[in-house]
MARMIKOL-215070 format. One record per residue (C-alpha): residue number from 1; residue in one letter; x, z, y. Coordinates in nm, 3 decimals. Each point is the difference from the previous one (the first is absolute). Example, Ala and Ser with C-alpha at 12.3 -4.5 7.8 and 13.67 -1.06 7.14 Angstrom:
BEGIN
REC    k  r       xx       zz       yy
REC    1  A    1.230    0.780   -0.450
REC    2  S    0.137   -0.066    0.344
***
This chain:
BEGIN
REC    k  r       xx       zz       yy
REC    1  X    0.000    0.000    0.000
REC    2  X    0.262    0.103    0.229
REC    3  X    0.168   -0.346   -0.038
REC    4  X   -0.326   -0.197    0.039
REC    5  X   -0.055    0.197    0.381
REC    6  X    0.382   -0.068    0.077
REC    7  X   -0.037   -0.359   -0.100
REC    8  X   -0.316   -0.012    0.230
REC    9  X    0.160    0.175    0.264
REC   10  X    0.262   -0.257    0.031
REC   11  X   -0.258   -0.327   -0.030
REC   12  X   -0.166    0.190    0.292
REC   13  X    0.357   -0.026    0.150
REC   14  X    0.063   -0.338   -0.053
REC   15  X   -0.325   -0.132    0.090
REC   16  X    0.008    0.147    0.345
REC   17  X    0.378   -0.108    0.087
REC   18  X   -0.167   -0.371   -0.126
REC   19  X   -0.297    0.056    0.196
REC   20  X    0.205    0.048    0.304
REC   21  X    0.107   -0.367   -0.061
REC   22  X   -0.332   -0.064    0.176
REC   23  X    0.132    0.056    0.359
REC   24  X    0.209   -0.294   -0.085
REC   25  X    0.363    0.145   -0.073
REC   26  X    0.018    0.170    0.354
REC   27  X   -0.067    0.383   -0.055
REC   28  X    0.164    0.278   -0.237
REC   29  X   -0.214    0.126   -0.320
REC   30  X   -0.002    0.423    0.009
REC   31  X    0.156    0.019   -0.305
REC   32  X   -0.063    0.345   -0.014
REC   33  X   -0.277    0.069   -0.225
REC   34  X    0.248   -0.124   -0.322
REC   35  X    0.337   -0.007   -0.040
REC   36  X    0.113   -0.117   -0.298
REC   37  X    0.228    0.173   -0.190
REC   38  X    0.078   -0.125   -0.330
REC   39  X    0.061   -0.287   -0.180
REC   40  X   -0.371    0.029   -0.173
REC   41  X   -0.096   -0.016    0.316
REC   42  X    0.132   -0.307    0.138
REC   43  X   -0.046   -0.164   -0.336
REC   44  X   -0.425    0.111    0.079
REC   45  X    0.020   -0.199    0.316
REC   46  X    0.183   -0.362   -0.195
REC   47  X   -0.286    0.055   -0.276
REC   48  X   -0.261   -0.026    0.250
REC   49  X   -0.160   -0.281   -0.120
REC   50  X   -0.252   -0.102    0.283
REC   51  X    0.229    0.041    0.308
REC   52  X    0.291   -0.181   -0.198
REC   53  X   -0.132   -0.257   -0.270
REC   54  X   -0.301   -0.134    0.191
REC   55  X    0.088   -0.088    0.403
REC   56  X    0.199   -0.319   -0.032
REC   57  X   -0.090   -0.231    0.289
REC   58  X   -0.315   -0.229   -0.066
REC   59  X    0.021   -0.196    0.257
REC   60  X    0.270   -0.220   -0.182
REC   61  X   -0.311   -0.095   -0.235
REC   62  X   -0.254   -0.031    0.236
REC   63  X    0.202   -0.254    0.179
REC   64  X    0.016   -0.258   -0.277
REC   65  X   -0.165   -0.245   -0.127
REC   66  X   -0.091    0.033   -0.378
REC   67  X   -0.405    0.133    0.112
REC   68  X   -0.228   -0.045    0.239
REC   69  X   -0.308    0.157    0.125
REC   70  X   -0.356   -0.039    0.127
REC   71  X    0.000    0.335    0.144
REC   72  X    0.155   -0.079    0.337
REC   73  X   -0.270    0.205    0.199
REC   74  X    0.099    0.295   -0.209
REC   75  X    0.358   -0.014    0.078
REC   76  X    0.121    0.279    0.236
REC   77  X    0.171   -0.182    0.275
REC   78  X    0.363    0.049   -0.065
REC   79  X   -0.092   -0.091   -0.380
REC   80  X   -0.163   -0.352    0.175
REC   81  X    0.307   -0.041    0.196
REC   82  X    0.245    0.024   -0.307
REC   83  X   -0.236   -0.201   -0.157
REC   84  X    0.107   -0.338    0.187
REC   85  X    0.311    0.075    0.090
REC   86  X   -0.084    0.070    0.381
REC   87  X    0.237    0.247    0.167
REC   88  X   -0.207    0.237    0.166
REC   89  X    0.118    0.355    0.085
REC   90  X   -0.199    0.277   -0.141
REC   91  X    0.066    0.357    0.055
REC   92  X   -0.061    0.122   -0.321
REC   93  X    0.194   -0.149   -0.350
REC   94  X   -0.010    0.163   -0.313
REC   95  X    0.234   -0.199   -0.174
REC   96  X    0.265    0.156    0.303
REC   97  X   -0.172    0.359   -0.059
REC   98  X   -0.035    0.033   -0.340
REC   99  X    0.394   -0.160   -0.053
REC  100  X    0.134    0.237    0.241
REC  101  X   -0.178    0.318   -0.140
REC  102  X    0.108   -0.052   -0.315
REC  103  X    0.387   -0.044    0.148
REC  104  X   -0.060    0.326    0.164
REC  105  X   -0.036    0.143   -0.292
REC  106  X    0.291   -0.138   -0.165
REC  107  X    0.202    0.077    0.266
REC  108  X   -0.081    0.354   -0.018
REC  109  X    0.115    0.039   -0.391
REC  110  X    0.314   -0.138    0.116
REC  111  X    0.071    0.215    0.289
REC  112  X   -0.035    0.299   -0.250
REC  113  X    0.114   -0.146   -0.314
REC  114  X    0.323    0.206    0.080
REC  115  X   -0.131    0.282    0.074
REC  116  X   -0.253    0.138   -0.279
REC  117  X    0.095    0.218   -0.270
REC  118  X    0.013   -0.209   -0.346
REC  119  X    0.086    0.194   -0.360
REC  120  X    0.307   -0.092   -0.176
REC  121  X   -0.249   -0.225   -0.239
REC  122  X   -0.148   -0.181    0.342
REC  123  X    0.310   -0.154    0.117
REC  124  X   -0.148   -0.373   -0.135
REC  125  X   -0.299    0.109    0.148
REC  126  X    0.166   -0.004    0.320
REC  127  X    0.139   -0.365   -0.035
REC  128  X   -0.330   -0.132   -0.080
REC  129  X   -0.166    0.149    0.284
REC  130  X    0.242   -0.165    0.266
REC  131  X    0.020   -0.337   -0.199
REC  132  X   -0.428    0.052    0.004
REC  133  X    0.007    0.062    0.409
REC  134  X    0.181   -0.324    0.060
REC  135  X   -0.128   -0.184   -0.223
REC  136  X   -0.302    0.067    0.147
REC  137  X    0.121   -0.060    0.372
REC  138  X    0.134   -0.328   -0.130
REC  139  X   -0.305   -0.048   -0.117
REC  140  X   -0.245    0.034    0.299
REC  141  X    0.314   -0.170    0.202
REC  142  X    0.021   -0.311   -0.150
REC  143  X   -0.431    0.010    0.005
REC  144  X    0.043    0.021    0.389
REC  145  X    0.265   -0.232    0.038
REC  146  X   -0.162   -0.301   -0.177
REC  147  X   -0.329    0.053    0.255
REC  148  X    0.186    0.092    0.321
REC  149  X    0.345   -0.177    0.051
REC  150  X    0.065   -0.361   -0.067
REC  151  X    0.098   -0.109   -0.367
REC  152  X    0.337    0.091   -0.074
REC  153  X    0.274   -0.294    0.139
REC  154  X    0.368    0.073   -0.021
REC  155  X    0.088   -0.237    0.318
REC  156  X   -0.260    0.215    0.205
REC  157  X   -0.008    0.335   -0.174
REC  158  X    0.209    0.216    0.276
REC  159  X   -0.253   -0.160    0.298
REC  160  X   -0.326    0.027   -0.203
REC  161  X   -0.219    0.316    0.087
REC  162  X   -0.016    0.197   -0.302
REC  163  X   -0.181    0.318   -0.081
REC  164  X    0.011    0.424    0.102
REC  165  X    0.190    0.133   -0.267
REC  166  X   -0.114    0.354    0.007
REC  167  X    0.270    0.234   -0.148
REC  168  X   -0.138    0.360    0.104
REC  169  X   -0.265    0.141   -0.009
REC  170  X    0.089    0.111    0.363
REC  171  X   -0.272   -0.136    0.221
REC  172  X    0.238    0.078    0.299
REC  173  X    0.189   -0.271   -0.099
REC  174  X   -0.106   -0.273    0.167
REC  175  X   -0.087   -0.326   -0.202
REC  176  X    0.226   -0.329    0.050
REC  177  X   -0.051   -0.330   -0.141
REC  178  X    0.306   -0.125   -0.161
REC  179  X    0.115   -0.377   -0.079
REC  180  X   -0.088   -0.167   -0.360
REC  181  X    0.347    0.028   -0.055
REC  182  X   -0.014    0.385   -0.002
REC  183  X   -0.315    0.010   -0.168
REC  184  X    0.068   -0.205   -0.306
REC  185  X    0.349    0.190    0.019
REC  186  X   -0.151    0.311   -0.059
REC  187  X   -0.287   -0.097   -0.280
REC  188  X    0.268   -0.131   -0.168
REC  189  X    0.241    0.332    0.027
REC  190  X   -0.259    0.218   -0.077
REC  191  X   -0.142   -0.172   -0.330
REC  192  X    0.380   -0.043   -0.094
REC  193  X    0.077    0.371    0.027
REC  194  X   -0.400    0.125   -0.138
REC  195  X    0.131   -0.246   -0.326
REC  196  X    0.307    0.214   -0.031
REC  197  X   -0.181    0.309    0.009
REC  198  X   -0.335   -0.094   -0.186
REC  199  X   -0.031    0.078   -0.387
REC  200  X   -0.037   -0.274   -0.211
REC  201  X   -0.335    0.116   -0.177
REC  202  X   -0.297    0.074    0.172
REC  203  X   -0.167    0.332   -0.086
REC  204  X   -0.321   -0.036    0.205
REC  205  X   -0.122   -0.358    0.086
REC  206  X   -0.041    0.069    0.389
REC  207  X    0.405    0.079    0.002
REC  208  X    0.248   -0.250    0.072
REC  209  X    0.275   -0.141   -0.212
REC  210  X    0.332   -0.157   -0.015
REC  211  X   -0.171   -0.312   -0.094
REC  212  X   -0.237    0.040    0.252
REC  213  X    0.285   -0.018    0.283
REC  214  X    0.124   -0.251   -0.141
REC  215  X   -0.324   -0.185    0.011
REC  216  X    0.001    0.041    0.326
REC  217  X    0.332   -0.085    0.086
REC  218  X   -0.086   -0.355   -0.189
REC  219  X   -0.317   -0.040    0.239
REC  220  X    0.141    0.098    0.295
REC  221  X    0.313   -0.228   -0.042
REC  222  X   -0.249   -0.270   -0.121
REC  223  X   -0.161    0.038    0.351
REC  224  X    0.338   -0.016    0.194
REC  225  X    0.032   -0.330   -0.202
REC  226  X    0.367    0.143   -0.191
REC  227  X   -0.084   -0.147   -0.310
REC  228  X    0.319    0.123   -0.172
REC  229  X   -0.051    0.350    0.050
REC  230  X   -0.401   -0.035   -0.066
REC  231  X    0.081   -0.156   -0.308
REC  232  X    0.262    0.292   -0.108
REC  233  X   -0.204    0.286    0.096
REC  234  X   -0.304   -0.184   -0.227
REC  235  X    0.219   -0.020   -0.279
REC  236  X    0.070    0.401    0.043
REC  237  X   -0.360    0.066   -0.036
REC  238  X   -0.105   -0.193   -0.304
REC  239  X    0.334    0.161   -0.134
REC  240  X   -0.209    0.353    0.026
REC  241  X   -0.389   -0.155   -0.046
REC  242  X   -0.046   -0.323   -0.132
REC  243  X   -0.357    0.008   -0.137
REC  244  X   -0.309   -0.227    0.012
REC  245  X   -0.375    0.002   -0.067
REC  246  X   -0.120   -0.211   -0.269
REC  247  X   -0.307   -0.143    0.221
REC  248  X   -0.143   -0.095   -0.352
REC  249  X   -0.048    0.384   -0.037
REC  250  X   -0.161    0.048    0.288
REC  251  X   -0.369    0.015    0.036
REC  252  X   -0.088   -0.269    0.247
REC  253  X   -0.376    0.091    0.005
REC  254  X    0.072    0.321    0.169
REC  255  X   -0.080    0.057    0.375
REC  256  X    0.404    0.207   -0.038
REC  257  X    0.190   -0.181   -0.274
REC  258  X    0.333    0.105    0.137
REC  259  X    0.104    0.367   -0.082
REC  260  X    0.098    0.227    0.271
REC  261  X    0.347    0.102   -0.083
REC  262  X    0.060   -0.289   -0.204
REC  263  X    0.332   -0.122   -0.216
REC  264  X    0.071   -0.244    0.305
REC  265  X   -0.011    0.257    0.264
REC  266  X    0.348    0.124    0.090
REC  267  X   -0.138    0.227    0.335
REC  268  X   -0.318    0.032    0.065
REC  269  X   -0.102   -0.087    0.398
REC  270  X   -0.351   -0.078    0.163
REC  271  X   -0.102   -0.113    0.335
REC  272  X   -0.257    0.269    0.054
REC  273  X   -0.260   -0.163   -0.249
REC  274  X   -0.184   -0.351    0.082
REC  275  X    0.064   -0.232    0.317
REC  276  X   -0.312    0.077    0.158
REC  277  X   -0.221    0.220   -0.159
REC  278  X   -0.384   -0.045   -0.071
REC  279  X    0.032   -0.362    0.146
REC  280  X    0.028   -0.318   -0.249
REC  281  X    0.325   -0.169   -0.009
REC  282  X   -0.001   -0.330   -0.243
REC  283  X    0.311   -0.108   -0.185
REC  284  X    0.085   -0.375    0.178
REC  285  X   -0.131   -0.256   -0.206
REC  286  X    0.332   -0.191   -0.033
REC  287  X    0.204    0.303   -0.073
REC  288  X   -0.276    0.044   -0.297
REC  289  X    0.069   -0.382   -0.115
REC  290  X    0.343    0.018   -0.034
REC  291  X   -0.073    0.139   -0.323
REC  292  X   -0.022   -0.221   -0.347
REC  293  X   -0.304    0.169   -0.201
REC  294  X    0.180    0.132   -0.266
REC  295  X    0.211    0.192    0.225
REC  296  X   -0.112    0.371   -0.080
REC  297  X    0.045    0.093    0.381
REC  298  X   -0.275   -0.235    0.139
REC  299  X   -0.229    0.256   -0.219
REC  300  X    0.207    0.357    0.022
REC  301  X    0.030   -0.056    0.382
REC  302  X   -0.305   -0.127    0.146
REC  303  X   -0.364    0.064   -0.059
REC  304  X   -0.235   -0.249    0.069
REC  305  X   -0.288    0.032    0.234
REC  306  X   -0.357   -0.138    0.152
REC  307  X    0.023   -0.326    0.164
REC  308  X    0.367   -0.106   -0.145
REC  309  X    0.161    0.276    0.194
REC  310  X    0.262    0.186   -0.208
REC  311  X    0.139    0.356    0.069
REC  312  X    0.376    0.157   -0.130
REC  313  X   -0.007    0.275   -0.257
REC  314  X    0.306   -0.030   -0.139
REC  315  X    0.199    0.287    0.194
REC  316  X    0.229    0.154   -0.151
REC  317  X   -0.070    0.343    0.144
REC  318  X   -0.310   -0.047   -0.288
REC  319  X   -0.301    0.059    0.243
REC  320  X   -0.107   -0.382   -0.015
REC  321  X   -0.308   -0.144    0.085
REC  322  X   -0.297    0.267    0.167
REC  323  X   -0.361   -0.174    0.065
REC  324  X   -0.065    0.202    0.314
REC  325  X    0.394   -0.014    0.107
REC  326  X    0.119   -0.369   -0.069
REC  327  X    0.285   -0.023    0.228
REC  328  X    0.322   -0.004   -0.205
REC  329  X    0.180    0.304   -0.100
REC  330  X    0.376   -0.115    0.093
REC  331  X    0.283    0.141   -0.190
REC  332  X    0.326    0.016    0.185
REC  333  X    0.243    0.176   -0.279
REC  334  X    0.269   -0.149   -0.228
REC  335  X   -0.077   -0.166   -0.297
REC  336  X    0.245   -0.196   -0.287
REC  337  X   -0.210   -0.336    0.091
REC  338  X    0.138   -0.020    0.334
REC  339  X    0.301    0.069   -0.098
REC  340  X    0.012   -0.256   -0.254
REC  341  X   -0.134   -0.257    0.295
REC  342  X    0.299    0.147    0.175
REC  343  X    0.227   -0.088   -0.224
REC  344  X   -0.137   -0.306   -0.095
REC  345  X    0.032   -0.153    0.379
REC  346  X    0.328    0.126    0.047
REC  347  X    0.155   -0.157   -0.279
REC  348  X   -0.175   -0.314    0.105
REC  349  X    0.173    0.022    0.336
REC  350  X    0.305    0.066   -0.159
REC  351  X   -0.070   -0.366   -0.214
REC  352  X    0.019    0.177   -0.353
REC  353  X   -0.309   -0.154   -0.012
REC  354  X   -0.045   -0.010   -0.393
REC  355  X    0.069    0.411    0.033
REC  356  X   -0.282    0.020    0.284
REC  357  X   -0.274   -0.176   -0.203
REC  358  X    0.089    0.203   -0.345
REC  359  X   -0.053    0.327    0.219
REC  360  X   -0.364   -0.172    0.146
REC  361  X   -0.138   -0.110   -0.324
REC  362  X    0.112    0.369   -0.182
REC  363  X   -0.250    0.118    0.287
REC  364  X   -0.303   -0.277   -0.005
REC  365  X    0.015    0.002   -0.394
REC  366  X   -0.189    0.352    0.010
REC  367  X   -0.178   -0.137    0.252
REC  368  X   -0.189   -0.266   -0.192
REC  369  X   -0.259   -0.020   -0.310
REC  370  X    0.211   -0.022   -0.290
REC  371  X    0.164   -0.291   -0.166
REC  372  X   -0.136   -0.201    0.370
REC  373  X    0.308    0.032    0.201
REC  374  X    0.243   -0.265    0.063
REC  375  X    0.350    0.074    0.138
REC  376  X    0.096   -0.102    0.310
REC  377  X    0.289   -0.171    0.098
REC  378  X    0.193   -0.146    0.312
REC  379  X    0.264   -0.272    0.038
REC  380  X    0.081    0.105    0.374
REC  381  X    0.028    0.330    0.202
REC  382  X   -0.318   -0.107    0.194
REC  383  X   -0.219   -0.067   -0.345
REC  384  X    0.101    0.342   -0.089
REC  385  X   -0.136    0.149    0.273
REC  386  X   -0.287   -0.178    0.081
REC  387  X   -0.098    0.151   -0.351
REC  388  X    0.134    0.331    0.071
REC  389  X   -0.144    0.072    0.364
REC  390  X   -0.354   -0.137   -0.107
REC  391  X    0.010    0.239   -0.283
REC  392  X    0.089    0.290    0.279
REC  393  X   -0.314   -0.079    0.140
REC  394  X   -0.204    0.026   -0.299
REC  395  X    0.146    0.252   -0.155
REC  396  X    0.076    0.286    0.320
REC  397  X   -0.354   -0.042    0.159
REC  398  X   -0.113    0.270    0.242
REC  399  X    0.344    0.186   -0.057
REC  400  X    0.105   -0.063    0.340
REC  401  X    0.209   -0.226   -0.082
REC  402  X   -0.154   -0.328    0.126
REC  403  X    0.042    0.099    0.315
REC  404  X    0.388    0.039   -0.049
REC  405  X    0.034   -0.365   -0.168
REC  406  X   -0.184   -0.195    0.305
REC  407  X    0.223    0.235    0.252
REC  408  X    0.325   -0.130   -0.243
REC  409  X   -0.074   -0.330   -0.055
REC  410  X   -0.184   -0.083    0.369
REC  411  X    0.306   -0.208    0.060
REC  412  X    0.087   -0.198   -0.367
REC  413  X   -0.073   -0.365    0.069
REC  414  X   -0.157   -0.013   -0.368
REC  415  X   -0.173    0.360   -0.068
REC  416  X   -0.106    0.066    0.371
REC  417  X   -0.406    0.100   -0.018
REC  418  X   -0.202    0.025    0.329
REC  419  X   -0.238    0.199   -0.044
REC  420  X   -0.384   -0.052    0.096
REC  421  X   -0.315    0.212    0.077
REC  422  X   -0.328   -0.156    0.084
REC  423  X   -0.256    0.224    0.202
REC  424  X   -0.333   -0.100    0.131
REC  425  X    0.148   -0.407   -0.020
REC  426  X    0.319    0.123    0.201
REC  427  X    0.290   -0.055   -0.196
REC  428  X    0.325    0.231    0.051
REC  429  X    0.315   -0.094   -0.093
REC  430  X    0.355    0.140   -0.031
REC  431  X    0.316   -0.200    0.110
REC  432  X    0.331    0.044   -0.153
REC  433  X    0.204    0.217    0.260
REC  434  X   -0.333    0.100    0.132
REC  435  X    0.061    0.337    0.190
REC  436  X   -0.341    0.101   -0.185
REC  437  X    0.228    0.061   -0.298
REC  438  X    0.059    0.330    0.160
REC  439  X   -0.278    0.247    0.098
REC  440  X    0.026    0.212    0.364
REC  441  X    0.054    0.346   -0.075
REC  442  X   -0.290    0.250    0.138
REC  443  X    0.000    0.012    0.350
REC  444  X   -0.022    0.386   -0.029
REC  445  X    0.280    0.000   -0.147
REC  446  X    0.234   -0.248    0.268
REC  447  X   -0.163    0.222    0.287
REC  448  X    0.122    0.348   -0.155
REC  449  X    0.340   -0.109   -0.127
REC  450  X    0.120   -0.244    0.222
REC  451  X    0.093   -0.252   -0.265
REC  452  X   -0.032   -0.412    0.051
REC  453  X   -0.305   -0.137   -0.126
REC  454  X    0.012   -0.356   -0.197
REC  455  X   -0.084   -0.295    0.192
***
């Protein structure tokens, strides 16, 4: 009992140094009413599930274009705005909110990491809590990064506006904007160093992993476009978790035929639930017929609907599809098939092309009804991936990851996409380079700290 109130007691804590977040990274928490003490402690405040595992930034999904919706007069306005790519300034954003309480958070475990008391038999215990805290910050980093600086370019990096990298908890501090250089920089230190300090097996599912930095090291890379290092950190993490669902064993009839916690997931992440909640978001019809019919995921994914609309289920957070909530649950984690898709592109960039198609077909034969698949292959670097990114986009649906691939590949003269909305006969589009690739940061937030606002 005693431990249950403590373990309360420093929730309580946590949630009100997070809720602080909401005066937008200007004011100091009062601490005060919790300190923690221990390692137990600390490790209470990484296992909170709903403040950690749950906040990554939506807006990353809502922003591209593999759904549409008919429930434009039921958008809030900022949700509208997002919606075609329009560049208004809003006070209020909970991707920037919900990302920055959760870094709070992390930032407080490692301010007192060295500090608490640990027993001779928690001394792991201690490396697994820091490698979990920046993890984490990586985590909600690299969320923030990819919806409020430009896409990651080498030539530019040092004069490109990149995010607040919070590192106290300190609201005294003031908040500064630093350059994508910096930004990427430190995502990249901090998963390298969580890695070196993460255990290799996971002994609870909300917990981070060595492979699970390493996951992330291979996405972020993937999104600063160093294939060579993307490709290396992949290979780590199929080294530690290489399995696949058979999608012949799944039940494709079910409104939730993915498992939560499944054999795929490496680290489990959401996006705070569905995209817009309560409000009908269909599945783009030619997203939907990209896939052959006996391809298992055309079933597993999507459920079909009145009036030839179709709706996603296929989540891999394993809450699916919901009659009264049919906007798509979107699943932000780490998972062996993008990692395989990782791998697969960068040896294709690379030209071991034979290598990148042996690593796409072990993925898309579990994918298809048995004895129906038929092996891909490539004669050319392009072939390869013209294979490989079109399976991205079938495969990593409403993981957030869409959004990432049109911001990378806005400029390739053969796998560019420009995206389109159509709203009461308007049509919206968005251009390559198009400053709309990066949202304005709340305007609460510029006036209170000071910091340069996106054009």
């Amino acid at each position: 009992m005693k431990g249950i109130i403590k373990m309360r007691i420093i929730l309580v804590a946590a949630f009100l140094l997070c809720l602080s977040c909401k005066k937008f990274l200007n004011e100091k928490p009062d601490s005060s009413l919790a300190v923690p003490t221990t390692i137990i402690d600390l490790q209470l405040l990484m296992d909170n599930y709903s403040d950690l595992n749950t906040k990554y930034p939506v807006s990353a999904e809502f922003q591209a274009d593999d759904y549409y919706t008919n429930a434009w007069n039921y958008l809030q306005e900022y949700q509208r705005d997002q919606y075609i790519w329009g560049g208004k300034t809003f006070d209020f954003d909970p991707s920037w909110q919900l990302s920055y309480q959760a870094i709070n958070t992390c930032n407080v475990v490692l301010e007192n990491v060295d500090k608490v008391s640990y027993k001779k038999n928690e001394v792991a215990l201690v490396s697994q809590v820091k490698g979990s805290a920046l993890f984490f910050r990586a985590f909600y980093f690299y969320g923030l990064v990819q919806i409020f600086s430009k896409p990651f370019d080498p030539n530019t990096a040092k004069d490109d506006l990149g995010i607040v990298l919070r590192s106290t908890s300190d609201f005294n501090v003031p908040s500064v904007r630093s350059n994508n250089e910096v930004t990427y920089q430190r995502i990249i230190s901090d998963l390298k160093v969580s890695s070196e300090l993460l255990p290799e097996t996971r002994i609870s599912p909300n917990r981070p992993t060595k492979g699970a930095a390493y996951g992330l090291l291979a996405r972020a890379y993937l999104g600063m476009k160093d294939y060579t290092n993307a490709g290396i950190y992949a290979e780590k993490a199929l080294n530690l978790k290489n399995q696949l669902m058979n999608f012949n064993e799944l039940d494709a009839t079910s409104s939730a035929p993915i498992e939560r916690f499944n054999q795929e997931v490496i680290f489990p992440m959401t996006a705070g639930g569905r995209i817009a909640s309560f409000l009908a978001l269909f599945v783009d019809s030619t997203l939907f017929d990209l896939y052959h019919i006996n391809d298992l995921r055309r079933n597993c994914f999507y459920h079909p609907g009145a009036n030839n609309v179709t709706y996603f289920k296929g989540d891999y957070d394993g809450t699916g599809y919901i009659s009264y909530d049919p906007s798509a649950y979107v699943f932000a984690g780490i998972a062996t098939d993008e990692i395989f898709l990782i791998k697969a592109e960068c040896l294709a960039r690379a030209d071991k092309v034979n290598d990148a198609m042996r690593i796409l077909n072990e993925l898309l034969i579990t994918r298809w009804k048995t004895g129906t698949y038929i092996p891909f292959s490539a004669n050319s670097i392009n072939e390869a991936l013209t294979h490989i990114l079109r399976e991205r986009r079938k495969e990593l649906v409403f993981r957030t990851l869409r959004w990432e691939d049109l911001r990378r590949l806005q400029n390739d003269p053969i796998f560019s996409v420009t995206p389109k909305r159509l709203v009461n006969g308007q049509e919206y589009t968005l251009q390559p380079n198009s400053p709309r690739y990066v949202m304005k940061i709340p305007l609460a937030v510029i006036q209170r700290s000071g910091i340069p606002q996106n054009p």
